[in-house]
N, C-alpha and C positions, 0 to 999 in steps of 0.2 A: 438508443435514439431518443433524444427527447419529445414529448409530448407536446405540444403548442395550439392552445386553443384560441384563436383571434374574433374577439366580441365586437363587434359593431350595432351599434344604432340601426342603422342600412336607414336611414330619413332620406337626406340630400339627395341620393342618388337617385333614389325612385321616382321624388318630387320636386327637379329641378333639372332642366335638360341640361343646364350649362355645366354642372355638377356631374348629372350622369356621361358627358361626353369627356369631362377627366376621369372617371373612374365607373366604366358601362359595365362593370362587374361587378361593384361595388369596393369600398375601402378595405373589404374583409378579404377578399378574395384575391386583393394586390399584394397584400400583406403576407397572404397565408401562400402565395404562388412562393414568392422569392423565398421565405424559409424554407419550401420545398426541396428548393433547388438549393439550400445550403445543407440540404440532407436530416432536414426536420421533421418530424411527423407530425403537419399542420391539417389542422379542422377547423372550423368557422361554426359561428354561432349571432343568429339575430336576436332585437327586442323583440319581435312579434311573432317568435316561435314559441310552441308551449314553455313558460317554464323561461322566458327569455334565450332557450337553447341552451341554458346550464341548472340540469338536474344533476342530483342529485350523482347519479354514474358519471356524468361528461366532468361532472367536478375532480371525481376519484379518479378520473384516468387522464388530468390535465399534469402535468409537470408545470407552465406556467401560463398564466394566462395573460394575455395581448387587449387592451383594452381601446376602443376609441369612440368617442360619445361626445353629443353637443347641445343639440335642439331638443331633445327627450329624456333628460336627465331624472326628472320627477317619474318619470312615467316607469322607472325602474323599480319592482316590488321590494319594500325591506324585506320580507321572505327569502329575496333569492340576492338580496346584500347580506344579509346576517350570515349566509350559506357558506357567501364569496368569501366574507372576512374570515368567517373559523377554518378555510380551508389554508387562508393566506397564515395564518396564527400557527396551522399543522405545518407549514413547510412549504407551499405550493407559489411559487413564486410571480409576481406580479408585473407587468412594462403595462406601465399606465402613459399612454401618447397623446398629445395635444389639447383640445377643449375638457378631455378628459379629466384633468383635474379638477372642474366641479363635479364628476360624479358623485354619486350618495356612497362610493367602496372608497374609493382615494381623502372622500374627506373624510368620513368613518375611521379611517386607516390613521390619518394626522392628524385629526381631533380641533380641525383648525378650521377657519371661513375658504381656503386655498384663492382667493381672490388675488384678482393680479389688475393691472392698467392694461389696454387693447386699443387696437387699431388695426384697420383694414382698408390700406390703400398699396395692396402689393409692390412694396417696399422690401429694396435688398437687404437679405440680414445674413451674415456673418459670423459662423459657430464657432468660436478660439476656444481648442483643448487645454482644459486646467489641469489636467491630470496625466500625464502621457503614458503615462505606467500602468496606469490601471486597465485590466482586460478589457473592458467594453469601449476603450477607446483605441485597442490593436487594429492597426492597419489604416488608421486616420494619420493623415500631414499635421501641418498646426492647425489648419482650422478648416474648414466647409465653407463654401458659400453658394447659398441660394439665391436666384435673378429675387424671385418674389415668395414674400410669405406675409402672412399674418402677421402685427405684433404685438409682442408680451412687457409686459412693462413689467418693473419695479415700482409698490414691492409687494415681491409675490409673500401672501400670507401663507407662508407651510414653516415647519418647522423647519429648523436650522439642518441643511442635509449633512449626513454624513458622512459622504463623500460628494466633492463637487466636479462632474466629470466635464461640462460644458459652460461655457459663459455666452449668450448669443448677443453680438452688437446690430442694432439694426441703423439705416438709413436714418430714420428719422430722428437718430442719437441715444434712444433709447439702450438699455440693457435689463439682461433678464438671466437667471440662473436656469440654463435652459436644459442641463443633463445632473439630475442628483439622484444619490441611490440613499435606501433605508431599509433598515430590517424591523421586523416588528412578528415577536415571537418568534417560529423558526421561521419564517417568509422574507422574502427579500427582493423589494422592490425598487424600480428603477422608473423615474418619472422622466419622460422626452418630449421638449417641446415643437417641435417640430412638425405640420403635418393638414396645417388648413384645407378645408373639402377642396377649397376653390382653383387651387394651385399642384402641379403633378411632383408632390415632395416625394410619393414615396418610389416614384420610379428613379430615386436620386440614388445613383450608385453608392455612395458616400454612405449616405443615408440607411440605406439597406441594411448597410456593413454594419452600423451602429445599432441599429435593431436586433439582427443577426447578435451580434457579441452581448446586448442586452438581455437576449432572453439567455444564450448562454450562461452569462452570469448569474441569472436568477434561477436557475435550474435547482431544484431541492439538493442539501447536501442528503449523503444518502445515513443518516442515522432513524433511530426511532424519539418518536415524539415525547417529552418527560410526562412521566405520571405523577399527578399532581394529587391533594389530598393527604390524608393521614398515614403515616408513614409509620412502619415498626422497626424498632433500633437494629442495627445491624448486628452490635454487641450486646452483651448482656450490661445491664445497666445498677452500678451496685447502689441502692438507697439507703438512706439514712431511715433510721424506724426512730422518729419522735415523740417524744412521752409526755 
């Protein structure tokens, strides 16, 4: 069973009724319910728990971690970023969701400004699958469509992904590369735009399904991590003795 740890912020909901009446549980806990129910072994973790909720053990026993952050991005310790990244390097797999890609992990990760165009006039927008083949897109039609969300414009500053699992068109004409995956070390992440506080995305069945197959896919493969450093020859190595 995989491990699934879901990080939230937990801001909006505490200090915004209109927020907290879409998600009176918080984002973490909408998140962490439905992978339950796909037979997950989901945990939750806030910024204002010691430790932001991921010490050192919750790191070790996370398979992948579920990330969503917006208004408190600074306020995350490089102490407990430097932690996130060496775990993502060992293997431990990453879905970094919505405002989330300014995090201090995800841009650490792509070594890039991750800035994008935005707009917030709950405006329909329109997820067309570029990839149909690809696992974390099983069980998706051609495309998704939400009444209202957030939007992301072009162009998003990340590196070029490596696989492009989503393209999201929105109402107001816009487009945004809205589902890409990357690996970096053994880790492997999966960036989903998807998911404004404002609006009830993640009770989107669709929705669900594509988070569901995302953390699948990022699930550590199961080898051991290379050892890196000064290496002794495996054969004997015949030399030349120069005079």
């Amino acid at each position: 069973m995989v491990k699934v740890t879901v990080w939230n912020e937990y801001r909006h909901e505490r200090n915004d009724d209109k927020i907290a009446a879409v998600y009176p549980e918080g984002i973490h806990n909408q998140i962490a319910g439905f992978l339950k129910e796909a037979g997950m072994d989901a945990t939750t973790a806030t910024l204002d728990e010691p430790e932001h909720g991921l010490t050192e053990e919750v790191l070790n026993n996370t398979d992948v971690l579920v990330w969503w952050g917006h208004i408190a991005h600074k306020e995350v310790s490089d102490e407990i970023v430097d932690r996130v990244h060496r775990r993502v390097l060992q293997g431990m797999g990453l879905v970094v969701l919505h405002s989330g890609h300014m995090s201090k992990i995800f841009m650490k990760l792509m070594g890039t400004t991750c800035d994008l165009k935005w707009r917030d006039v709950g405006e329909k927008e329109r997820l067309w699958v570029m990839n149909p083949s690809h696992p974390i897109a099983e069980g998706i039609g051609e495309y998704i469509e939400l009444d209202q969300e957030e939007m992301y414009g072009t162009h998003f500053d990340v590196p070029a992904p490596e696989e492009l699992i989503f393209v999201g068109w929105f109402e107001g004409g816009n487009v945004f590369p809205s589902g890409c995956t990357y690996r970096r070390g053994n880790g492997k992440i999966f960036y989903f735009q998807p998911g404004h506080e404002a609006y009830p995305t993640y009770y989107h069945p669709e929705i669900q399904s594509v988070i569901v197959n995302g953390v699948q896919w990022a699930e550590p493969t199961k080898r051991a991590y290379p050892v890196y450093g000064n290496s002794k020859e495996l054969e004997t190595i015949k030399r030349e003795v120069l005079l």
